[in-house]
DOKEGU-217214 format. One record per residue (C-alpha): residue number from 0; y, x, z. Coordinates in Angstrom, 3 decimals, decimal comma, m for minus. Each point is the difference from the previous one (the first is absolute). Example, Ala and Ser with C-alpha at 12.3 -4.5 7.8 and 13.67 -1.06 7.14 Angstrom:
% DOKEGU-217214
n:y:x:z
0:m4,500:12,300:7,800
1:3,440:1,370:m0,660
***
This chain:
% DOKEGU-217214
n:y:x:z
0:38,602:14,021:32,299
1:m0,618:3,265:m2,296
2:m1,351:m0,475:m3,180
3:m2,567:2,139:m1,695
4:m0,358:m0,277:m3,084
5:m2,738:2,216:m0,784
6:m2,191:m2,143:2,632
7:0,395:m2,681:m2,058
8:m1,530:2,182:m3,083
9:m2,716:0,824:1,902
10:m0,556:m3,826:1,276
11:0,246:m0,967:m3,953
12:m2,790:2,443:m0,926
13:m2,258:m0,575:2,760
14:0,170:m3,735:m0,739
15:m0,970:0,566:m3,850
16:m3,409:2,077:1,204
17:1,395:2,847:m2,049
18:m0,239:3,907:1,579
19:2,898:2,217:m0,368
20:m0,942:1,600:m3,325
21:m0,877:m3,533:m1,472
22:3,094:m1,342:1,074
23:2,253:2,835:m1,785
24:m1,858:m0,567:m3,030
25:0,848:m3,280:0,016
26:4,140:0,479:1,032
27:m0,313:2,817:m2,826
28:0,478:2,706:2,642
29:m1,447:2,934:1,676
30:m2,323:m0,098:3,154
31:2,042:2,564:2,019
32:2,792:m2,143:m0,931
33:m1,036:m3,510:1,595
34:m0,980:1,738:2,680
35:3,284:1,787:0,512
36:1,484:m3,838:m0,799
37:m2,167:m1,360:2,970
38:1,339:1,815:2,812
39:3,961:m0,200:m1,049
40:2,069:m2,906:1,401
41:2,086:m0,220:m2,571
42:m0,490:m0,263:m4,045
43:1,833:0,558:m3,425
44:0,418:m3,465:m0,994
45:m0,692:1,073:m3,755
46:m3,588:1,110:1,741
47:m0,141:m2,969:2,065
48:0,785:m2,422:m3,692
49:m3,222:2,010:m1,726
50:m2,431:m0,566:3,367
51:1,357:m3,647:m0,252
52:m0,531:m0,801:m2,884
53:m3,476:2,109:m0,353
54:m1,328:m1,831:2,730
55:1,382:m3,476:m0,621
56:1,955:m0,253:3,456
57:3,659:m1,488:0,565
58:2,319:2,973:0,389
59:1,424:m1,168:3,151
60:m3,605:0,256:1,754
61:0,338:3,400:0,082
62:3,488:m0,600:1,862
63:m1,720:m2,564:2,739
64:0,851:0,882:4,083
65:m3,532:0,377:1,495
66:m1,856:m2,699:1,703
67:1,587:m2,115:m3,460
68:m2,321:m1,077:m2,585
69:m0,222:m1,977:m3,240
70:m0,572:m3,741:m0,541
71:m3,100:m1,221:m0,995
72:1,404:m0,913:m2,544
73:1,243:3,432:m0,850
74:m3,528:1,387:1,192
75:m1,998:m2,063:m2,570
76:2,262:1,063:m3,075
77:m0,267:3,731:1,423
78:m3,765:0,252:0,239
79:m0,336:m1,600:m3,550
80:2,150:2,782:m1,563
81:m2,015:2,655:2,167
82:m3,635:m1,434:m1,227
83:1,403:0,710:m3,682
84:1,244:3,094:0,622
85:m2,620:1,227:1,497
86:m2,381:m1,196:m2,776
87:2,463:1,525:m2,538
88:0,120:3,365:1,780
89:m4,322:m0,471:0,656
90:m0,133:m0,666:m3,858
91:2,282:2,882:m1,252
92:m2,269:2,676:2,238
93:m3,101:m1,634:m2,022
94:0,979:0,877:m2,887
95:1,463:2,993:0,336
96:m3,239:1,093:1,037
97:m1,952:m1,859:m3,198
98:2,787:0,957:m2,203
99:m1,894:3,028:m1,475
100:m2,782:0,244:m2,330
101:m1,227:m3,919:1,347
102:3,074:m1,893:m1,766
103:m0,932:1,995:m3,312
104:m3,239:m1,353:m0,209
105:1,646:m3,576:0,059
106:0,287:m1,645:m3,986
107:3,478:2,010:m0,780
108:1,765:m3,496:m0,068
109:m1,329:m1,225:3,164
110:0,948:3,696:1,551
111:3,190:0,138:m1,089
112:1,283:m3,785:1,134
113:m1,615:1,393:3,227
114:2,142:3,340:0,172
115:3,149:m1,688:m1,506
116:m0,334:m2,509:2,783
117:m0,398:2,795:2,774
118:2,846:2,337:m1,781
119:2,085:m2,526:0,512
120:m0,363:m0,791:4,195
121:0,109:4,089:0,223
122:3,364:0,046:m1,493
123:1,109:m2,328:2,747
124:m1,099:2,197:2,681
125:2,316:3,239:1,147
126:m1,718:2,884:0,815
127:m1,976:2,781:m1,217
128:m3,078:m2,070:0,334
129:1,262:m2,495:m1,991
130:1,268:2,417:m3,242
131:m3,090:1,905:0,821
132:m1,947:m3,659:m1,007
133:2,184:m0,144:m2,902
134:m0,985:3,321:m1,439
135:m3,522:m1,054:0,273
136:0,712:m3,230:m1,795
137:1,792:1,495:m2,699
138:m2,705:2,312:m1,098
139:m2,814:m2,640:0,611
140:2,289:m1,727:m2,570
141:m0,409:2,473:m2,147
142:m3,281:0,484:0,184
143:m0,541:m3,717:m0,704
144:2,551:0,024:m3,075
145:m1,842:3,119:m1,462
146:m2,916:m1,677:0,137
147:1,684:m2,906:m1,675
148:1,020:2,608:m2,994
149:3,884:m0,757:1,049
150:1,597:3,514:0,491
151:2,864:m0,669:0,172
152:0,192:m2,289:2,868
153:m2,393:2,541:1,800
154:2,163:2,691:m0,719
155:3,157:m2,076:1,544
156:m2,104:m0,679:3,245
157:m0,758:3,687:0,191
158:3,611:1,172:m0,474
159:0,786:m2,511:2,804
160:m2,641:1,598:2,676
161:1,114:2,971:m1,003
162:3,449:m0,227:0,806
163:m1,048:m1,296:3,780
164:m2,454:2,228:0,507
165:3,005:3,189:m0,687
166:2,110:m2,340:1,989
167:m2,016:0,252:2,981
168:m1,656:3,350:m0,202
169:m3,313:m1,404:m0,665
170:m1,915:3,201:m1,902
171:m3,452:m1,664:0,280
172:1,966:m3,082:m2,200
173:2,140:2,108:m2,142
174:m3,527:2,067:m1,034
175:m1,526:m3,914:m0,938
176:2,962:m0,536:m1,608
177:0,146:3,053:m2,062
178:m3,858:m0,249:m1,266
179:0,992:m3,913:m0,780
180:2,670:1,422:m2,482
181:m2,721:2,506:m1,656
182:m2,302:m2,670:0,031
183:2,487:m2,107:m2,238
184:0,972:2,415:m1,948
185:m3,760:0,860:m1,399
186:m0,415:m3,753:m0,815
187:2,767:m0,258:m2,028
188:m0,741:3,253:m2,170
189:3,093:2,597:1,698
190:m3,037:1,844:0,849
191:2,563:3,614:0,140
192:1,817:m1,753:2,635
193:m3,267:m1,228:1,498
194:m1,123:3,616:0,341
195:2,842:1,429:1,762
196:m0,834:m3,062:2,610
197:m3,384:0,180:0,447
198:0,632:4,095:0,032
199:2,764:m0,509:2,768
200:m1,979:m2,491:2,359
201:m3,512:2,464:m0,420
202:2,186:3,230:0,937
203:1,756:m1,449:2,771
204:m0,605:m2,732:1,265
205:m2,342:m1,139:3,019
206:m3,972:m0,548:m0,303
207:0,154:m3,618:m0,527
208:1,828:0,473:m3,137
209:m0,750:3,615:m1,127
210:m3,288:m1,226:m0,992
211:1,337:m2,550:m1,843
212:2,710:2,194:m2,012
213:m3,411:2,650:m0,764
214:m1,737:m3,203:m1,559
215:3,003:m1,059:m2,173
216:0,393:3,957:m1,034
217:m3,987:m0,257:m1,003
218:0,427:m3,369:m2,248
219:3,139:1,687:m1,831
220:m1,838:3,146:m0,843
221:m3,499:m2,092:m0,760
222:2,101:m2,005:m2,705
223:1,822:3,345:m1,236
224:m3,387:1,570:m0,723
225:0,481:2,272:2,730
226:m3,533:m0,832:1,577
227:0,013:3,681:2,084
228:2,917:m0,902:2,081
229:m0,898:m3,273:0,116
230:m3,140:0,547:1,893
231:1,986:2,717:2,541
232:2,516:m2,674:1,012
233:m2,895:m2,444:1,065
234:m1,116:3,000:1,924
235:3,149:0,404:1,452
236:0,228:m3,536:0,914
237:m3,699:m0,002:1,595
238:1,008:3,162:2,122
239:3,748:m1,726:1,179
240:m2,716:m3,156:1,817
241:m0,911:0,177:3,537
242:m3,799:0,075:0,618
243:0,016:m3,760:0,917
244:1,629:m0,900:m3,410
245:m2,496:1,235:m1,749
246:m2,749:m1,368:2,062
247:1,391:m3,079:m0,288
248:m0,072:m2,842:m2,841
249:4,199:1,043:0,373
250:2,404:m0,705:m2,544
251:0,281:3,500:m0,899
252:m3,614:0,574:m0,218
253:0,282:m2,721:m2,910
254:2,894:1,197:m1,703
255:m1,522:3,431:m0,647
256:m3,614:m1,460:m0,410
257:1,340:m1,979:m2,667
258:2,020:3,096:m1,805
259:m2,942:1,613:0,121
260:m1,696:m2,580:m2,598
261:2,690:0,228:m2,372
262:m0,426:3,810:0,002
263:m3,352:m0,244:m0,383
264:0,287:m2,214:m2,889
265:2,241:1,850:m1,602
266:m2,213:3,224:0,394
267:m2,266:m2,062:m1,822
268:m2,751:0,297:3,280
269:m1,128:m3,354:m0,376
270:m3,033:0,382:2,585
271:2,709:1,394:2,528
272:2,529:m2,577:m0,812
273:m2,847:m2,920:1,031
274:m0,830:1,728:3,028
275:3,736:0,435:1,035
276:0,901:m4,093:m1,562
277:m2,499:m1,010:2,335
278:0,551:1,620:3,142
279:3,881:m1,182:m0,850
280:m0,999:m3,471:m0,378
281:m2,434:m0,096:3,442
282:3,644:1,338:1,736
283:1,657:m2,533:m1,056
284:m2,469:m2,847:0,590
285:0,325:1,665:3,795
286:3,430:m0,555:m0,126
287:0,023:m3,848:m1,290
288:2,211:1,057:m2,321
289:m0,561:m2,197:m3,436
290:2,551:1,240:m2,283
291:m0,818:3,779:0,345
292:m3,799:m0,553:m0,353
293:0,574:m1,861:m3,233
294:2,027:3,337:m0,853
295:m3,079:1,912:1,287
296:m2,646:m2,154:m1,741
297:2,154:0,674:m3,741
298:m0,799:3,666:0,567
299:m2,979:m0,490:0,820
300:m0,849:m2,384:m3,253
301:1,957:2,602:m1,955
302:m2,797:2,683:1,010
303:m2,580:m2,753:m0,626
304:1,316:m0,694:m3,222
305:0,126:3,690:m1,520
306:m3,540:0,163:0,913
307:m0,791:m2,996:m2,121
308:m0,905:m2,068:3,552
309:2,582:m2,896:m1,455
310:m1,853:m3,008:1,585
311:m0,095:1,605:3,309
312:4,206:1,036:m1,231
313:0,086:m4,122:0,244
314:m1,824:m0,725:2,777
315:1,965:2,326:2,064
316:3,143:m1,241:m1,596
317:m0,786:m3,626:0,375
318:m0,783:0,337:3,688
319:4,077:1,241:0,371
320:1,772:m2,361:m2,245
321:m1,620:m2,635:2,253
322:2,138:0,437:2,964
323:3,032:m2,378:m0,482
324:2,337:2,204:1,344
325:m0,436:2,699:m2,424
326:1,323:m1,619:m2,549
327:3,766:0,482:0,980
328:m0,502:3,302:m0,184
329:1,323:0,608:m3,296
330:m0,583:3,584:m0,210
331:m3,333:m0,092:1,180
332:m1,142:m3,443:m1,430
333:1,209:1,374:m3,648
334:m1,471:3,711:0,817
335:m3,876:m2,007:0,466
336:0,525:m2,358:m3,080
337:0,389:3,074:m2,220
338:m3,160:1,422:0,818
339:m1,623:m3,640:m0,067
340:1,135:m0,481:m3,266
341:m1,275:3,501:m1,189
342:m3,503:m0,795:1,607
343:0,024:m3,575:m1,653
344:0,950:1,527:m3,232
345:m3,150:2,370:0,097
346:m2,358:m2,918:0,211
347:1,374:m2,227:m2,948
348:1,758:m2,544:2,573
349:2,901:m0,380:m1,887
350:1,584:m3,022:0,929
351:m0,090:1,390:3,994
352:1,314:3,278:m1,222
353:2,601:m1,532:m1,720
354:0,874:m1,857:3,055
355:m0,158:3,120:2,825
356:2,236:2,006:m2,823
357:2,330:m2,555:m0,295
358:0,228:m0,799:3,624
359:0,605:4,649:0,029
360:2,637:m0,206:m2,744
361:2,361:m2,632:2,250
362:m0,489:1,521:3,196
363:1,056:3,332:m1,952
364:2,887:m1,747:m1,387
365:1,234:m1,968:3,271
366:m0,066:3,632:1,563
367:1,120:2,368:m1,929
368:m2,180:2,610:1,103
369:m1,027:2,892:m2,438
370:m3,532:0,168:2,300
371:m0,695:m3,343:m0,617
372:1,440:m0,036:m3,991
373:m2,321:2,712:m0,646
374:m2,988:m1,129:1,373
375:0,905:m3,869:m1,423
376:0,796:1,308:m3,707
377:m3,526:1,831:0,405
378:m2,184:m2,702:0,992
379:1,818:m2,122:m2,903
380:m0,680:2,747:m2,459
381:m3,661:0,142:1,225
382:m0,577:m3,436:m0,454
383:1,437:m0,269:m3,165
384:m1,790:2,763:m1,203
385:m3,114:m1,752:0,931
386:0,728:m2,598:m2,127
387:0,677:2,218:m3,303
388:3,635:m1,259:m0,432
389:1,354:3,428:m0,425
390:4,045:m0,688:m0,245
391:m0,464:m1,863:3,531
392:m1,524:2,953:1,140
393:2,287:2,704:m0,885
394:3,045:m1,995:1,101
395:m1,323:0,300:3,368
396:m1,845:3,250:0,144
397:3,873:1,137:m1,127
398:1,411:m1,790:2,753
399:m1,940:1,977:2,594
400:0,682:3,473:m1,988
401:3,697:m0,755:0,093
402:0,064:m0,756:3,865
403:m2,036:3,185:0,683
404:2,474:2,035:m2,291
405:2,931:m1,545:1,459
406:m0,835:1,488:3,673
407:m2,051:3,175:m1,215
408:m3,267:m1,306:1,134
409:m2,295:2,789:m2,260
410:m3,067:m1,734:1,048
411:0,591:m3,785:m0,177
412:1,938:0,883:m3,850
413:m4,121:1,549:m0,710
414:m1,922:m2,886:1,122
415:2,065:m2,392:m2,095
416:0,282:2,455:m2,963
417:m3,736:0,114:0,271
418:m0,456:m3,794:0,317
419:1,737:0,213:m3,088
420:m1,579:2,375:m2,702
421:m3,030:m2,881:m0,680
422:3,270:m2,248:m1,071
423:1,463:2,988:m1,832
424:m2,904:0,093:m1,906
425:m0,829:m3,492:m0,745
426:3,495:m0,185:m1,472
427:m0,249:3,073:m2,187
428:2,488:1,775:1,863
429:m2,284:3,394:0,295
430:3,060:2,387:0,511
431:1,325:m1,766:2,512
432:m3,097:m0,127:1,820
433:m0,694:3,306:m0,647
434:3,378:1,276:1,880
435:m0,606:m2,248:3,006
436:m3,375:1,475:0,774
437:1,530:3,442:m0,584
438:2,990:m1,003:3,031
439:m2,634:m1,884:2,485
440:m3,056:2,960:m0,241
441:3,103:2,322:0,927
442:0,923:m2,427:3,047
443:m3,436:m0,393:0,996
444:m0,652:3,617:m0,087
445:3,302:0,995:1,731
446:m0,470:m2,515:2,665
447:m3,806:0,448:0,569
448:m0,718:m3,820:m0,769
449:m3,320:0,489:m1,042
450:m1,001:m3,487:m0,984
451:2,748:0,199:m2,877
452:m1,270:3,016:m1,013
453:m3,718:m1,480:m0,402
454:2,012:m3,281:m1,780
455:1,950:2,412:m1,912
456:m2,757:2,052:m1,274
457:m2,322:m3,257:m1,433
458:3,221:m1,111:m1,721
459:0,178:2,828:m1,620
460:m3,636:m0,478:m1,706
461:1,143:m2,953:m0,734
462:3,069:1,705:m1,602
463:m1,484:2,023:m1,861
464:m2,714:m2,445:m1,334
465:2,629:m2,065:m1,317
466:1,207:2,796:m1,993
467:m3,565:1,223:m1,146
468:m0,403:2,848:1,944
469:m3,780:m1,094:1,009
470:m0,526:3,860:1,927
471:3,191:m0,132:1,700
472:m0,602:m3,582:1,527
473:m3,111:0,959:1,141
474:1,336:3,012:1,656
475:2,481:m1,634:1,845
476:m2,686:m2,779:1,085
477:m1,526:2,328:1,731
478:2,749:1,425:2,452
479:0,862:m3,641:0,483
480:m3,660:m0,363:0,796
481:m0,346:2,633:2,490
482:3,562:m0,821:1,926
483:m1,019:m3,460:m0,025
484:m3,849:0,798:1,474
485:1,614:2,000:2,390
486:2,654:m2,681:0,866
487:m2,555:m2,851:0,422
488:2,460:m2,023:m2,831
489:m2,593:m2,165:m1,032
490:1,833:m2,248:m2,294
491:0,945:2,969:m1,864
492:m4,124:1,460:m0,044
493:m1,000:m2,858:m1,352
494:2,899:m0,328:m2,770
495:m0,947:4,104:m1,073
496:m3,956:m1,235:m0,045
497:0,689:m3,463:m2,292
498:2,248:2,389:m2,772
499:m1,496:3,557:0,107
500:m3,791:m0,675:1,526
501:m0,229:3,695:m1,244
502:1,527:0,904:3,152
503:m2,988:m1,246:1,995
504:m2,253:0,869:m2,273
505:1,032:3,758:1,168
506:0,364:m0,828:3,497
507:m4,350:m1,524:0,311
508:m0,917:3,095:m2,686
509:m1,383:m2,374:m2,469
510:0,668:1,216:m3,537
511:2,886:m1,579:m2,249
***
């Protein structure tokens, strides 16, 4: 009798359910090849071994004269070993399908057992398939561990995927990869490096990611006081969507939503920065995505709070910290507290804005990120501040400046040098305070930060009131008073009406 062995493959896959593209992911091989296996009579036994063993059959079934077949014996084991591997092959095409944007809104810990576990059955496969699967592990990994605040783990997993993705050619994976490494690199302060990256991936690479590089080019130059080409690279990234991506609550639609806030803010257009928090937020609600909406809902409380709003800066606040899977988020989790503390400061709730600024301060530290350090040694230096103890305060407010310094932020070194002068002053230090207002109205001018230059402007009255210089003061009060009218900075109104009522005095015509 003639034997065929490919029969037999074909008898073997028909009896598991499986098609021929199921079955070749599940042998670690191509379609065309089963196929071309199918209808040969004869088999390389090292192709024959991986089919065995893949399927869970007895070599020598494949070598059985027609008209022979097992024992039931034989039969029962067989169809055991087929049931699993067919759930094990059903499972892995789950996931790989889930593995995306659903796994990362998973508690990071939870995720990551998850992925690890799934890694792990990919690198037992053969096939592109399967090393395809283990790129996508890999950078969920990282996304997980970033989230976690451990770099350098995440940085390992992305090296990894990288390396696969060159070895099989996979440009839609090496692109991932590449943004991954930018990504990294801004979070742990190499921000040069992280600019060539982000530069590289918006320049050349394909729409999913160009949009993403434009955004990371937009946060760099936001931070660097560059707030003109900031705002053209979120244009470019708007124009590189497709018209359903921006129709969409997409992830891309979020990402620049959200950069827009921060540019906002920094513009010092608190009205527009609500607007723009808000309309962030209601995208990410659509997208059941907790952890970015708490991001979301710290702009918005940030807008809230300049205006003086700071119970609604709670409420909104409150509402995010809720979720209990927010608060492995480091980043994010520490980002909120430091404006929580800030708004808890403002309303004499000490012991709670102790609490929020302590809970910034070790998420700051466990990271290591200078984001996160500066806005943590802020919030501290706020707080303490508040509560008159001047030394606390300057440590802090110091601890900010040097962060901004150290990566040539122009506008975040203001805002803390501006925090500042009150301390300055309080402590006798007048010179000193003098030259800090001096650097920050420069920065704020330069960088068109107009909100510093209202906050810059009042601390100069109050500069020049501590030295005696009455008709200076008042001078000064006034273009803070104007910038800050126009700004809708009501915290900062009501500060200029309590120490020089003059000012509105002028502004109703009612004599002095």
């Amino acid at each position: 009798m003639e034997l065929h062995v490919g029969k037999r493959i074909a008898q073997v896959r028909q009896e598991m359910g499986l098609d021929q593209a199921e079955f070749a992911r599940l042998v670690g091989m191509s379609q065309g090849r089963i196929s071309q296996l199918e209808n040969s009579p004869w088999v390389h036994l090292k192709t024959l071994q991986r089919i065995a063993e893949r399927t869970g059959r007895d070599l020598s079934f494949f070598f059985l004269p027609p008209g022979e077949e097992e024992t039931p014996q034989q039969r029962a084991v067989r169809e055991e070993r087929e049931r699993f591997q067919r759930e094990v092959a059903s499972f892995l095409a789950f996931l790989q399908d889930l593995l995306g944007e659903w796994v990362l809104r998973l508690p990071p810990h939870r995720g990551i057992h998850l992925v690890e576990r799934l890694l792990t059955l990919a690198q037992r496969q053969e096939g592109d398939w399967a090393r395809q699967l283990q790129v996508k592990s890999l950078l969920a990994l990282a996304d997980l561990r970033e989230a976690l605040g451990e770099y350098t783990s995440a940085r390992t997993s992305v090296e990894q995927a990288l390396a696969l993705a060159e070895q099989m050619g996979d440009e839609s994976a090496r692109w991932a990869c590449l943004y991954k490494q930018a990504v990294l690199d801004y979070r742990t302060g190499d921000f040069p490096r992280a600019a060539e990256g982000f530069r590289e991936v918006a320049e050349k690479g394909p729409w999913p990611w160009r949009w993403r590089g434009f955004v990371g080019l937009s946060a760099l130059a936001e931070q660097e006081g560059r707030l003109r080409e900031a705002q053209e690279a979120l244009e470019h990234a708007w124009a590189s969507l497709p018209p359903e991506e921006r129709r969409s609550p997409s992830l891309a639609r979020l990402y620049i939503e959200s950069s827009r806030v921060n540019l906002a803010l920094a513009e010092g257009d608190l009205l527009r920065a609500e607007a723009l928090a808000r309309s962030a937020l209601h995208t990410a609600e659509q997208r059941g995505d907790a952890a970015a909406a708490l991001e979301e809902r710290t702009n918005l409380a940030l807008a809230l709070l300049e205006q003086g709003q700071e119970e609604a800066a709670e409420e909104v606040l409150s509402q995010g910290l809720a979720a209990p899977e927010v608060a492995q988020d480091r980043r994010r989790w520490a980002l909120a507290q430091s404006v929580l503390a800030r708004s808890l400061a403002r309303r004499q709730r000490f012991p709670e804005a102790e609490a929020a600024a302590q809970e910034a301060l070790e998420g700051a530290e466990e990271l290591k990120e200078p984001v996160v350090q500066f806005y943590a040694h802020w919030a501290a230096g706020e707080v303490e501040r508040e509560r008159r103890r001047w030394h606390r305060a300057y440590h802090h407010l110091q601890r900010a400046v040097e962060v901004a310094q150290r990566h040539r932020w122009p506008l975040y070194e203001a805002r803390a040098s501006l925090e500042m002068v009150p301390v300055l002053l309080e402590l006798g230090e007048g010179e000193e305070a003098r030259q800090r207002l001096e650097v920050a109205q420069r920065s704020a001018e330069a960088g068109g930060a107009r909100s510093l230059e209202a906050l810059a402007w009042a601390l100069w009255a109050q500069w020049h009131r501590h030295q005696g210089q009455e008709e200076q003061a008042l001078a000064a009060a006034r273009q803070a008073w104007e910038k800050a009218k126009t700004l809708a900075l009501a915290p900062l109104q009501e500060w200029l009406e309590e120490h020089y009522p003059h000012i509105l005095q002028a502004e109703k015509g009612e004599p002095r």
